[in-house]
C-alpha positions as YAML, in Angstrom:
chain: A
units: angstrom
residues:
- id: 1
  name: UNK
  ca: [131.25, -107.51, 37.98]
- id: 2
  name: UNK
  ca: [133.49, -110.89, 37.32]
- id: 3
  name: UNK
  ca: [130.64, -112.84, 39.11]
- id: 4
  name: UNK
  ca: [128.50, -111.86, 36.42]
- id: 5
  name: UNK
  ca: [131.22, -112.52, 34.01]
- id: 6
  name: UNK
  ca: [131.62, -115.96, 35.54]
- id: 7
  name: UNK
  ca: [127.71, -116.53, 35.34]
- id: 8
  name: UNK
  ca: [127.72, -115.56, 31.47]
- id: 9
  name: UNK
  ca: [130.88, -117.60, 31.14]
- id: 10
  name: UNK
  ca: [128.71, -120.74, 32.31]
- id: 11
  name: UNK
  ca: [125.87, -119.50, 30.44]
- id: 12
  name: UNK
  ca: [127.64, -119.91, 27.05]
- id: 13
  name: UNK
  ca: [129.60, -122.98, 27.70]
- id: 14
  name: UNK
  ca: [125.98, -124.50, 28.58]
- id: 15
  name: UNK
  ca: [124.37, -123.37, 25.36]
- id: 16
  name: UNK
  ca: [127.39, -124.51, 23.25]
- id: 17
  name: UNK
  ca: [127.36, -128.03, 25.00]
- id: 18
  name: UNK
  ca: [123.91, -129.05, 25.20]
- id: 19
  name: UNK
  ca: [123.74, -129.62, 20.90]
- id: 20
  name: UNK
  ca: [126.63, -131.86, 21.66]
- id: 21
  name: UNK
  ca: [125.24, -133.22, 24.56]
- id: 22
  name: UNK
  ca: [121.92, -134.58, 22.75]
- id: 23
  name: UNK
  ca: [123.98, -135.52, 19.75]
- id: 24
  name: UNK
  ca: [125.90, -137.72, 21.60]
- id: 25
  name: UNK
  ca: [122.86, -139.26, 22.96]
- id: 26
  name: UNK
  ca: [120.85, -139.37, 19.45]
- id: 27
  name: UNK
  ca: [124.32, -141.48, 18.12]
- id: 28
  name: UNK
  ca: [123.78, -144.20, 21.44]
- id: 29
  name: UNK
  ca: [120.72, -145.38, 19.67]
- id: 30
  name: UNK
  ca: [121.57, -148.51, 16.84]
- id: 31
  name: UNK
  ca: [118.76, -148.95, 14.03]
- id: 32
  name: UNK
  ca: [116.72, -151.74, 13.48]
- id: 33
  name: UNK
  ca: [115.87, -154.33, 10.78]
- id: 34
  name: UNK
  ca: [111.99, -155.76, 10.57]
- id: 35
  name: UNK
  ca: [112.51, -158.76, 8.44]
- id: 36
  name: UNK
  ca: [108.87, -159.69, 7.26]
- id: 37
  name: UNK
  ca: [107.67, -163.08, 6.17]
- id: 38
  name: UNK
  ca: [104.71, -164.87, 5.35]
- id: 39
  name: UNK
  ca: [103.19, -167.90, 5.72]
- id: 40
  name: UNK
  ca: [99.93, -169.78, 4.02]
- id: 41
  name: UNK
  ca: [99.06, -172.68, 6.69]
- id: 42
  name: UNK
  ca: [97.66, -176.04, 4.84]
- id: 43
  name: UNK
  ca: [95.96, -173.35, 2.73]
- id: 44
  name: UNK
  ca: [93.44, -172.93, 6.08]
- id: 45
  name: UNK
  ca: [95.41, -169.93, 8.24]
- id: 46
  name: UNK
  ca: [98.02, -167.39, 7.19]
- id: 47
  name: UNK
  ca: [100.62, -165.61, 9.59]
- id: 48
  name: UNK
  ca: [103.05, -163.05, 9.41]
- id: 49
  name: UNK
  ca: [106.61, -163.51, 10.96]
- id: 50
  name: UNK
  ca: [109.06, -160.61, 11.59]
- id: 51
  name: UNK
  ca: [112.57, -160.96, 12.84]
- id: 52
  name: UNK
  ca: [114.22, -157.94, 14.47]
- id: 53
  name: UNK
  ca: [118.27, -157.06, 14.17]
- id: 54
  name: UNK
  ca: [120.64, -154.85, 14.57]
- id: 55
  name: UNK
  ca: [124.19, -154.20, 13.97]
- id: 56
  name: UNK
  ca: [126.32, -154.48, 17.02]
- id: 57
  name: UNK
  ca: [129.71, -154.93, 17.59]
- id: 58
  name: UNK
  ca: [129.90, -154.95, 14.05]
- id: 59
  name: UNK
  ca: [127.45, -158.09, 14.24]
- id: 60
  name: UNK
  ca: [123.58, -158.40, 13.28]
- id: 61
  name: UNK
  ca: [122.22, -159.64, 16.57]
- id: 62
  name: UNK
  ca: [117.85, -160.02, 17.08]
- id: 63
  name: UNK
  ca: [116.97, -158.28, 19.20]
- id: 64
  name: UNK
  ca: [113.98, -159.14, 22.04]
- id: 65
  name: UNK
  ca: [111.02, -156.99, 23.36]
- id: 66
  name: UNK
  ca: [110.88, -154.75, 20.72]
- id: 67
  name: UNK
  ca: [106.99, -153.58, 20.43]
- id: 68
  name: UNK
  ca: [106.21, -154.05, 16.73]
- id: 69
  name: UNK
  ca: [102.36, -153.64, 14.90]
- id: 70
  name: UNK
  ca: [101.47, -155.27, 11.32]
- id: 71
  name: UNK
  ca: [99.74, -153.75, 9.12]
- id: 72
  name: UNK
  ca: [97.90, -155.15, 5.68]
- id: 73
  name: UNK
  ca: [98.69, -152.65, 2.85]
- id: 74
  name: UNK
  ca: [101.62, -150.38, 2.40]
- id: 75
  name: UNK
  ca: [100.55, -147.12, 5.06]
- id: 76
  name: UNK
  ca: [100.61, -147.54, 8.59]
- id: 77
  name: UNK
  ca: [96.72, -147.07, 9.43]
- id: 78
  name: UNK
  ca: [94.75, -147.75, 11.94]
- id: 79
  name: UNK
  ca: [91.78, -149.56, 9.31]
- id: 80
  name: UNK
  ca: [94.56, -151.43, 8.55]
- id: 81
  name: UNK
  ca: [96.21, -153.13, 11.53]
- id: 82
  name: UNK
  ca: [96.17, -156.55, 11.99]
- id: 83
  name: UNK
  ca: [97.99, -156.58, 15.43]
- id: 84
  name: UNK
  ca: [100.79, -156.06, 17.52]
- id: 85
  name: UNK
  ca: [103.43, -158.26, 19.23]
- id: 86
  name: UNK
  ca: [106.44, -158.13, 20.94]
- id: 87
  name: UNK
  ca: [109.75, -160.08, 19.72]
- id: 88
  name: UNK
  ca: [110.71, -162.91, 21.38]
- id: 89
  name: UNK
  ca: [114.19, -164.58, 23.29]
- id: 90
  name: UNK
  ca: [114.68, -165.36, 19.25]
- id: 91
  name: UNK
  ca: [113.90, -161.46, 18.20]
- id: 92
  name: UNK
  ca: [110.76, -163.03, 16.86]
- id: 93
  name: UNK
  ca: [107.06, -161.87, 16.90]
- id: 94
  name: UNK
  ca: [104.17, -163.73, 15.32]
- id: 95
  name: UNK
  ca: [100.72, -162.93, 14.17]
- id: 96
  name: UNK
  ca: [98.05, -164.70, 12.32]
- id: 97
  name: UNK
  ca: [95.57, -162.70, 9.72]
- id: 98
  name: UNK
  ca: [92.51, -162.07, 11.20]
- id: 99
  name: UNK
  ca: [88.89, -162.46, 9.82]
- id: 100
  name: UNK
  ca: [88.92, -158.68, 10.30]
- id: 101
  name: UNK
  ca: [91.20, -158.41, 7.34]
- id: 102
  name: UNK
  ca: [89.06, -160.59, 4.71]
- id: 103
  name: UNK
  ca: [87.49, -157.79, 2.93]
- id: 104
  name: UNK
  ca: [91.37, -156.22, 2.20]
- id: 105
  name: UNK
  ca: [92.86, -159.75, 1.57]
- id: 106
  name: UNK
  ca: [90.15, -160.03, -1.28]
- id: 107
  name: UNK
  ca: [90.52, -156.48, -3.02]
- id: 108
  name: UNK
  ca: [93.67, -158.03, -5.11]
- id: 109
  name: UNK
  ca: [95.25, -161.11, -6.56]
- id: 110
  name: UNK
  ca: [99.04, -159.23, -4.96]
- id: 111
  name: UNK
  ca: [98.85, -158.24, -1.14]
- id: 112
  name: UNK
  ca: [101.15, -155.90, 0.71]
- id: 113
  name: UNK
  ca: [102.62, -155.90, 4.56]
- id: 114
  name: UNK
  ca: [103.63, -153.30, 7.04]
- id: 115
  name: UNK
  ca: [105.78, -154.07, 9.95]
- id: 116
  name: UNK
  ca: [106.11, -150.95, 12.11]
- id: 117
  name: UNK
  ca: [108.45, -150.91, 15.62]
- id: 118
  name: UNK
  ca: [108.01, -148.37, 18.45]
- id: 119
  name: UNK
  ca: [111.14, -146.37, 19.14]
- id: 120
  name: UNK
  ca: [112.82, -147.78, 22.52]
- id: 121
  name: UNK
  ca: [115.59, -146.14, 24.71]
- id: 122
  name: UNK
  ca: [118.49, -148.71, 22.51]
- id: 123
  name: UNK
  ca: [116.94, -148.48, 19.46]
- id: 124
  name: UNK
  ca: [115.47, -146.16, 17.06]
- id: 125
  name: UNK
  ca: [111.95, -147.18, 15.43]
- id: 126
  name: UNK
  ca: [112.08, -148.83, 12.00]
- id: 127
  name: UNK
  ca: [109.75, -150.99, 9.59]
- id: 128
  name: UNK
  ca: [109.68, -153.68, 6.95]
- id: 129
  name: UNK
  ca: [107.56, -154.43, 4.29]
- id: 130
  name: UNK
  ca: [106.57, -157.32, 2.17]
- id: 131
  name: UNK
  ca: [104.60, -157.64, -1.86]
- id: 132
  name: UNK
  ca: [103.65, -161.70, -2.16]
- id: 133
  name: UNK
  ca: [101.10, -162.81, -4.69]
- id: 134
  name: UNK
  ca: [98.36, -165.22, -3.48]
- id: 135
  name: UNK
  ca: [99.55, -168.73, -3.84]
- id: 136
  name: UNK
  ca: [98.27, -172.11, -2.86]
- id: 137
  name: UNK
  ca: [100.11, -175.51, -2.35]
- id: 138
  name: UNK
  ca: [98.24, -178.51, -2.99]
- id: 139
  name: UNK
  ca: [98.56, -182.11, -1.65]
- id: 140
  name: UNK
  ca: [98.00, -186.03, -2.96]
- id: 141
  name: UNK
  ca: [98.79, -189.25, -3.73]
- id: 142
  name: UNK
  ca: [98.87, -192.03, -6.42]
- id: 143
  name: UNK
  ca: [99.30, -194.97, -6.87]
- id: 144
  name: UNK
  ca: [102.84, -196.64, -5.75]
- id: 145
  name: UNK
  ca: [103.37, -194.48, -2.53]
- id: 146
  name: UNK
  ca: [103.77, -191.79, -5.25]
- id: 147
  name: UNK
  ca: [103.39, -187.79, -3.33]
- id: 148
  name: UNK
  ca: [102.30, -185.18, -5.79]
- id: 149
  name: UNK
  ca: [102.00, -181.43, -5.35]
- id: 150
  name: UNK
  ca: [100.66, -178.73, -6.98]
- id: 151
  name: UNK
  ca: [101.04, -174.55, -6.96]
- id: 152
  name: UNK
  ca: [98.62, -172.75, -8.58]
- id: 153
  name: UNK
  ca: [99.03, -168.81, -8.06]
- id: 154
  name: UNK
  ca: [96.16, -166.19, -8.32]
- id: 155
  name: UNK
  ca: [96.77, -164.35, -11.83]
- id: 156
  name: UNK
  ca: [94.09, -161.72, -11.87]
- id: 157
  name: UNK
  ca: [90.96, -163.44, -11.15]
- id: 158
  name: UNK
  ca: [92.28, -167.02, -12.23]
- id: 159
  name: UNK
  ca: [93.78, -169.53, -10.09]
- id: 160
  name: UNK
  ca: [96.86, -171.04, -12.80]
- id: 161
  name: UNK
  ca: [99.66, -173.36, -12.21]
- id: 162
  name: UNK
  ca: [103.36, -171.81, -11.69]
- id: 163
  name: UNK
  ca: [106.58, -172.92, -12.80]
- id: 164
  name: UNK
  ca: [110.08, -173.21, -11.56]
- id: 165
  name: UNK
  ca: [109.62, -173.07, -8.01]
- id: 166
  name: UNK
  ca: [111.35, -175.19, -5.32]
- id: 167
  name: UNK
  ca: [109.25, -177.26, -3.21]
- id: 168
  name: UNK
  ca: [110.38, -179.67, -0.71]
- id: 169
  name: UNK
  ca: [108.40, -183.13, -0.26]
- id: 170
  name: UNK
  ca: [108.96, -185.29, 3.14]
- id: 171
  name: UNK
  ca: [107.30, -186.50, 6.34]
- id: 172
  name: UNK
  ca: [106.79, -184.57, 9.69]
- id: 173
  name: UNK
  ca: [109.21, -185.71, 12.04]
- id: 174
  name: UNK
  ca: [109.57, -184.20, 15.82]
- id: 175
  name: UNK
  ca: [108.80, -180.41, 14.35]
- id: 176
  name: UNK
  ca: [110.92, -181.01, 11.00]
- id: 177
  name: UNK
  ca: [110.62, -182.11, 7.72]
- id: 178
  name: UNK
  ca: [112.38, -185.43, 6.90]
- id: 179
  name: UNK
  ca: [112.58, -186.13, 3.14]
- id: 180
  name: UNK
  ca: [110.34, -188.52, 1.64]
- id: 181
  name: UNK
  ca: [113.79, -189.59, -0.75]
- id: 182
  name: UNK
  ca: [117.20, -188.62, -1.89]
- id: 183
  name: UNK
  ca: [116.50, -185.60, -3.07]
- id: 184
  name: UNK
  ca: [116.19, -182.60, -1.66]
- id: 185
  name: UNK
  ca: [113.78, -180.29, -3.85]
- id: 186
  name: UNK
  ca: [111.34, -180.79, -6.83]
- id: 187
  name: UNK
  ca: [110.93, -177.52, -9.50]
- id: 188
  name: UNK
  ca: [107.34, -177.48, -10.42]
- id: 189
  name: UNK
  ca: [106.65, -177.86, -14.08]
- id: 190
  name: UNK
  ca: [105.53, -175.53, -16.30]
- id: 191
  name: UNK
  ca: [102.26, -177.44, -17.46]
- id: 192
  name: UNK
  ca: [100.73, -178.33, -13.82]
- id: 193
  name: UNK
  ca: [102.75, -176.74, -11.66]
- id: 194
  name: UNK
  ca: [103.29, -179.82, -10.12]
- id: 195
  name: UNK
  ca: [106.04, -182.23, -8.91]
- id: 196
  name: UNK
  ca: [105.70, -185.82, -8.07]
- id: 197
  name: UNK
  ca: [108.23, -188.23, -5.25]
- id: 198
  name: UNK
  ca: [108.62, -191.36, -4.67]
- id: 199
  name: UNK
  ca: [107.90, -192.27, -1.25]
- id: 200
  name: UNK
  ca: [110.94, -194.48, -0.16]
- id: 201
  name: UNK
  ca: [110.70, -194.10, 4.14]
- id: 202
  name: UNK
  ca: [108.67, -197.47, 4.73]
- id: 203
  name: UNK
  ca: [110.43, -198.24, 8.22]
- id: 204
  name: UNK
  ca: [109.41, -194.83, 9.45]
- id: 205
  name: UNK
  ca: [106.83, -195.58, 12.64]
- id: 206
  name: UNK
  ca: [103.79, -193.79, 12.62]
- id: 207
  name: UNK
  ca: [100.97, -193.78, 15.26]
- id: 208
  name: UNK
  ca: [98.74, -197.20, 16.62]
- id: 209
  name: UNK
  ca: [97.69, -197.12, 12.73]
- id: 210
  name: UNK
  ca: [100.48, -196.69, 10.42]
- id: 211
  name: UNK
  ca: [99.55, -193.68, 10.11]
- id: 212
  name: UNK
  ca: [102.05, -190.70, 9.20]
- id: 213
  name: UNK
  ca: [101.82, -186.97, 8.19]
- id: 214
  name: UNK
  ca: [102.94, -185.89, 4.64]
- id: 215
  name: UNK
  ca: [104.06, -182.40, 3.95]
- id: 216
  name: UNK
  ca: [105.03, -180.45, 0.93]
- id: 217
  name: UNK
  ca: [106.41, -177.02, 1.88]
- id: 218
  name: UNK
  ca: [107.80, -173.81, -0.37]
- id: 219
  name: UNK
  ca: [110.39, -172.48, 1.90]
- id: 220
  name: UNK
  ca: [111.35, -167.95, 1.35]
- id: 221
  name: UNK
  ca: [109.93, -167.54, -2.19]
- id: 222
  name: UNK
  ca: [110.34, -164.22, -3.27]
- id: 223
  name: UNK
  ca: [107.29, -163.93, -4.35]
- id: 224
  name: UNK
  ca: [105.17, -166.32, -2.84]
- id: 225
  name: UNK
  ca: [106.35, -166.51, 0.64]
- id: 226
  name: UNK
  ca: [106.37, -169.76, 2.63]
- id: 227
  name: UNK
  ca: [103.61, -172.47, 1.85]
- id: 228
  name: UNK
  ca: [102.62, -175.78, 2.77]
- id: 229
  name: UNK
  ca: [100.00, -178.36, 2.29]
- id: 230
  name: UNK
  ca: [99.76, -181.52, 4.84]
- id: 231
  name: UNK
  ca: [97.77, -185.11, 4.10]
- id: 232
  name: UNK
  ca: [97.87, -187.83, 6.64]
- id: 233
  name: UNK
  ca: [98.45, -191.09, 4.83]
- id: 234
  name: UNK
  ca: [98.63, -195.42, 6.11]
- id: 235
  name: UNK
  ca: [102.21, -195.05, 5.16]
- id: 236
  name: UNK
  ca: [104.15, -195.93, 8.26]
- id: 237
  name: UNK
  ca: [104.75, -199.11, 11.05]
- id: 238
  name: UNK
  ca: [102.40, -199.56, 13.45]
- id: 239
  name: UNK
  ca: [103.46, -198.68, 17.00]
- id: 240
  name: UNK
  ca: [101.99, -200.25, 19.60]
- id: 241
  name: UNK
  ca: [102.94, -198.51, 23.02]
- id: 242
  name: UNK
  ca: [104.25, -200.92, 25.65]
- id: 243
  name: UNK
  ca: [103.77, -200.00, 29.73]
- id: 244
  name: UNK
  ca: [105.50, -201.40, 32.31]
- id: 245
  name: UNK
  ca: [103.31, -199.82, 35.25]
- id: 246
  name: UNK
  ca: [101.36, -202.78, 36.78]
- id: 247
  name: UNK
  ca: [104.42, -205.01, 36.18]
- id: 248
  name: UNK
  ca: [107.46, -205.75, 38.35]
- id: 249
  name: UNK
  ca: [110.37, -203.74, 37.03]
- id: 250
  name: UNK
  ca: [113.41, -201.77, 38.66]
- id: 251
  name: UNK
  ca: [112.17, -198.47, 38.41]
- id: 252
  name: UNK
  ca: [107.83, -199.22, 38.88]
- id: 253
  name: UNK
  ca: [105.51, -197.56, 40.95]
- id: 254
  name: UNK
  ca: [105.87, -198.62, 45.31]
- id: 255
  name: UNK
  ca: [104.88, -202.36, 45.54]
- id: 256
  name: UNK
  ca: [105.73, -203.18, 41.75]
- id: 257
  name: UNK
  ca: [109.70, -203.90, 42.58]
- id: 258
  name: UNK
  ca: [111.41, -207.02, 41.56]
- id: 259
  name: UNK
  ca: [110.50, -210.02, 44.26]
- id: 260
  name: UNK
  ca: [114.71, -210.62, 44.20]
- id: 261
  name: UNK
  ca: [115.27, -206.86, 45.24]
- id: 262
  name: UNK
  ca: [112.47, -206.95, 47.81]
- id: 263
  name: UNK
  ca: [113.54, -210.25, 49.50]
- id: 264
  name: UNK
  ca: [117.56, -208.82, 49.19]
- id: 265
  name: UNK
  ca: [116.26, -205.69, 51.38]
- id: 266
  name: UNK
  ca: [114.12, -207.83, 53.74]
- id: 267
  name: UNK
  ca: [116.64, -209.64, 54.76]
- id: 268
  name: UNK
  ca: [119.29, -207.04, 55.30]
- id: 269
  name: UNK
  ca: [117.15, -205.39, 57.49]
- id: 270
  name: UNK
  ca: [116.10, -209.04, 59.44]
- id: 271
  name: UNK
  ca: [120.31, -209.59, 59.19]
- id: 272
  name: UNK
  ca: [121.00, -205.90, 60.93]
- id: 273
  name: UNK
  ca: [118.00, -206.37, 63.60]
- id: 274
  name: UNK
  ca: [119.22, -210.05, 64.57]
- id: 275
  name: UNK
  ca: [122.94, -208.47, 65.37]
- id: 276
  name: UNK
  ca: [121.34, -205.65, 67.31]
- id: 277
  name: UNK
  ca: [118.85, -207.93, 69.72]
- id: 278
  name: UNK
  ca: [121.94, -210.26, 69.70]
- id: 279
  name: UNK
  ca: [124.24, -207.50, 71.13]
- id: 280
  name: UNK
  ca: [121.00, -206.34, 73.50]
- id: 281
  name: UNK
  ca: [120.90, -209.67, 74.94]
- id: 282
  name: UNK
  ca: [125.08, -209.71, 75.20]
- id: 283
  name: UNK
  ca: [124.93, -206.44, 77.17]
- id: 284
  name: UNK
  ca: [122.39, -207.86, 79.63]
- id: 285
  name: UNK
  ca: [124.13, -211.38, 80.33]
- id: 286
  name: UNK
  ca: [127.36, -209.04, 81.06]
- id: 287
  name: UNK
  ca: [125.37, -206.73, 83.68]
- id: 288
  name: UNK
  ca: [123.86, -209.60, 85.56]
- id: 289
  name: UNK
  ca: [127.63, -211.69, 85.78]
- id: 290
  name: UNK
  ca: [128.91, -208.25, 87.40]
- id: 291
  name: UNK
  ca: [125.92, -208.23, 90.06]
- id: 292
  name: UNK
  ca: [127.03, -211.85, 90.76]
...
């Protein structure tokens, strides 16, 4: 009898821990943040970019290899997936629209994005979404070294210049954007939608033929996303690359060394041989005086 009151003992202490078992495991898991952004490519491609965080330690930290799928629309369906990624060192994952997704890009003038995560063992799933309304940046030039660029945004079936937005004119410099002036940002007007700088970087170098890359770039818009519009241009100094590989120099290819280094190395090693046949010949003279 008290081993079976022992056994239901057990039995009830197991029922009433188990909830508190799995709730302590359910709490272990931190939720995520998809934050979704997109991106209109020299009007030619468009991408989507979501980060992934998460509070921990009382800090937002991205978070890598978390499985994630995009979707075009607002429901997560399968007619409407554009692909799937996994974040990066940087919690980052990047994918570009596809073809596929033409016939949905071109139902409206406003476009919607799903960002979906799988569930892992740290983290529970989550998803981010995104509204932008079709936009296009435009490049040029006048006359002057003068950079102009236009927005014009898709207002039902009408392609019409926008006003008050930031865009940033400069010149693409080792994967940044170096201003083409003083000033940072242009607001586009409300009559073009344009904004117009001065070129001012005439010392920059550009390739063998002056020539440089131009960019103007809207950076986060809430309602446009991220655009930009590139022109290649005669703008910059000529570089003309300079080789040292057929000539003598300190650091050239075997047989290319400075004559002065050569001849110093020669004739330590003629200097070093001389005392060692000199000593060979001084060690025989001093065996044949001791057999005399």
């Amino acid at each position: 009898m008290r081993k079976h009151k022992i056994i239901q003992l057990l039995v009830v202490l197991m029922i009433a821990l188990v909830p508190n078992l799995l709730m302590a495991q359910a709490v272990e898991k931190n939720s995520i943040s998809l934050n979704l952004k997109y991106f209109n490519d020299n009007n030619i491609t468009h991408h989507l970019l979501v980060q992934a965080k998460s509070k921990i330690d009382g800090k937002f930290q991205t978070i890598p290899n978390i499985p994630v799928q995009f979707y075009i629309g607002t429901e997560a369906d399968k007619g409407n997936l554009l692909g799937k990624s996994v974040t990066n060192d940087r919690g980052e994952a990047i994918i570009e629209i596809p073809p596929t997704a033409k016939s949905a890009w071109l139902k409206s003038p406003n476009q919607n994005f799903l960002v979906v995560s799988t569930a892992t063992k740290q983290f529970d799933a989550g998803q981010g979404d995104l509204a932008i309304t079709k936009a296009k940046l435009k490049i040029d030039t006048t006359e002057g070294k003068m950079i102009t660029a236009k927005i014009v945004a898709l207002v039902d079936t009408t392609w019409k210049p926008i006003a008050a937005v930031d865009v940033i004119v400069g010149v693409k410099r080792l994967g940044g954007i170096l201003n083409a002036n003083e000033t940072q940002t242009y607001p586009t007007d409300s009559a073009t939608g344009g904004v117009i700088a001065e070129f001012k970087r005439d010392s920059i170098p550009g390739d063998q033929k002056g020539n440089i890359t131009i960019i103007a770039t809207v950076v986060d818009n809430e309602k446009y996303g991220n655009l930009s519009s590139e022109m290649v241009v005669p703008w910059g100094k000529k570089s003309v690359y300079m080789t040292n590989f057929d000539h003598r120099t300190l650091f050239a290819r075997r047989g290319h060394s400075p004559i002065w280094l050569e001849l110093l190395a020669y004739t330590i090693v003629a200097a070093v041989w001389s005392i060692i046949i000199f000593l060979l010949f001084q060690i025989k003279k001093i065996k044949k005086l001791g057999f005399e």
